[in-house]
C-alpha positions in Angstrom: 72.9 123.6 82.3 72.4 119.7 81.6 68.6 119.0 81.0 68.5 116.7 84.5 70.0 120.1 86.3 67.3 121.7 84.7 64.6 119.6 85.4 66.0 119.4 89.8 65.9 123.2 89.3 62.4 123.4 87.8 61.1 120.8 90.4 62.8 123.3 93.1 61.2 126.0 92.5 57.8 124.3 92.8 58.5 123.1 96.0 56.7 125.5 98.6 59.6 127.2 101.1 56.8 128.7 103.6 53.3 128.3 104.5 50.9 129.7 102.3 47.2 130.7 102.1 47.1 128.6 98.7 48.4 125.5 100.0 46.2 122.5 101.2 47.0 120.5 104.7 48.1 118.0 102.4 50.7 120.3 100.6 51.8 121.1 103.8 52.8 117.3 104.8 54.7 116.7 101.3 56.5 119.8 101.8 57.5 119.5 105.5 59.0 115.6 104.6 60.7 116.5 101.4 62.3 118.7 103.7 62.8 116.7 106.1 64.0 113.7 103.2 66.9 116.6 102.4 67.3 117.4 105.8 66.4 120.7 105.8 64.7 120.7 109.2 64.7 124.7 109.0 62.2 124.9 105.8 60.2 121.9 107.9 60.3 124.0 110.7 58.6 126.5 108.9 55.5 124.7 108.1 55.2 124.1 112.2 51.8 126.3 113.8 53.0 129.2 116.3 51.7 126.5 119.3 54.2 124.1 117.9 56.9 126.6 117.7 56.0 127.6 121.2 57.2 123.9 122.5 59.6 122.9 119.7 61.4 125.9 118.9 63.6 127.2 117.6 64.6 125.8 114.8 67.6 124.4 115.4 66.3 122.7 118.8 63.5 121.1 116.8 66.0 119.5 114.3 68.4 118.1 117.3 65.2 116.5 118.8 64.6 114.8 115.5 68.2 113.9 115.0 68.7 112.9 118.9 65.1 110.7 119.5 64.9 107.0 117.8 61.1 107.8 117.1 61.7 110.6 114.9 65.2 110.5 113.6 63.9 108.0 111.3 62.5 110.9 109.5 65.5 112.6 108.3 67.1 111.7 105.4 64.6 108.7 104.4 65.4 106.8 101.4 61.7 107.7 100.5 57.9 108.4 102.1 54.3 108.0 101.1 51.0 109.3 102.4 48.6 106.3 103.5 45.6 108.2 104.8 43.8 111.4 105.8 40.9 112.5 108.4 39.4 115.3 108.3 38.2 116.2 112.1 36.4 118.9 110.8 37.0 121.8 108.3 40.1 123.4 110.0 41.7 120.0 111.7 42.9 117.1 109.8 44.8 114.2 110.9 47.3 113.0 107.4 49.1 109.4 107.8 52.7 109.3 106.3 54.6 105.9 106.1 58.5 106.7 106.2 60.5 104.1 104.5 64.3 105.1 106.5 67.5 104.9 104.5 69.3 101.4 105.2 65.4 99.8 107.1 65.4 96.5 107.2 63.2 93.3 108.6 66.1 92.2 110.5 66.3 91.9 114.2 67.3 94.9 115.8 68.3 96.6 112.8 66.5 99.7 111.8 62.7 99.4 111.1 61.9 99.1 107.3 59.1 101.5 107.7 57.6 103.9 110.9 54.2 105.7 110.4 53.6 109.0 111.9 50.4 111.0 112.0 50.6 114.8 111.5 47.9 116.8 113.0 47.7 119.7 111.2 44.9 123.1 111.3 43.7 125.9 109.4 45.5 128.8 111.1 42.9 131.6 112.5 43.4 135.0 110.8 46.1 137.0 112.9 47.7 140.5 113.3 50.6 138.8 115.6 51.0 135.3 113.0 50.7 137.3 109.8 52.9 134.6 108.4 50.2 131.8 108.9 47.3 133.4 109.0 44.8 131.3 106.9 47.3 128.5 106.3 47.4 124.9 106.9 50.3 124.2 109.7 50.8 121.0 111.5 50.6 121.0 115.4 51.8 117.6 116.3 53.5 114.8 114.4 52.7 111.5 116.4 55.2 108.6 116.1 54.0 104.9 115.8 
């Protein structure tokens, strides 16, 4: 194993695959666009609250309206993406600004955008016996283009 293999494999493993109790909203964000930056939209998918499920799902019908709408694809396979600010609405809603710089953006007319903002609205999952998966975990209920 060449030290950089070892290194991608470390930084893996620290990458959260599922919601978790132990994760903050913000957490939640990161992990749902580096998976969305691989384009992994199942592991973003995954992140997504059982309301947003409800309307996006499943998972392979949520990636296709990524891939297939103009406002979102730019959020697979970015070149990269930053966080640029956070509301909290109270203690179980927050509102967490992403700027998503798409691979080959540019300033030029009609070409695509160097960067598109989106605004996740995520909430603290209630404690569940049906959403055992979620319970007490950040999840985002809407991403908002523009």
């Amino acid at each position: 194993l060449r030290h950089a293999d070892a290194l991608d494999a470390a930084s893996d493993a620290l990458r959260p695959r599922r919601p978790s109790p132990s994760l903050k909203a913000e957490d939640v964000v990161a992990a749902q666009m580096d998976a969305l930056q691989e384009g992994d939209a199942m592991r973003c998918f995954k992140f997504a609250s059982p309301s947003n499920k409800a309307v996006t799902g499943p998972w392979q019908r949520f990636r296709q309206m990524i891939a297939n709408n103009p406002e979102y694809s730019p959020m697979l396979h970015p070149s990269r993406w930053e966080f640029v600010g956070a509301v909290a609405l109270n203690d179980a809603r927050k509102q967490l600004r992403v700027r998503v710089f798409p691979a080959g953006g540019s300033a030029a007319p009609f070409a695509i955008p160097p960067s598109v903002e989106y605004t996740f609205e995520v909430s603290l999952q209630p404690e569940s016996e049906s959403e055992r998966a979620v319970s007490n975990c950040w999840c985002t209920d809407a991403v908002i283009a523009g």
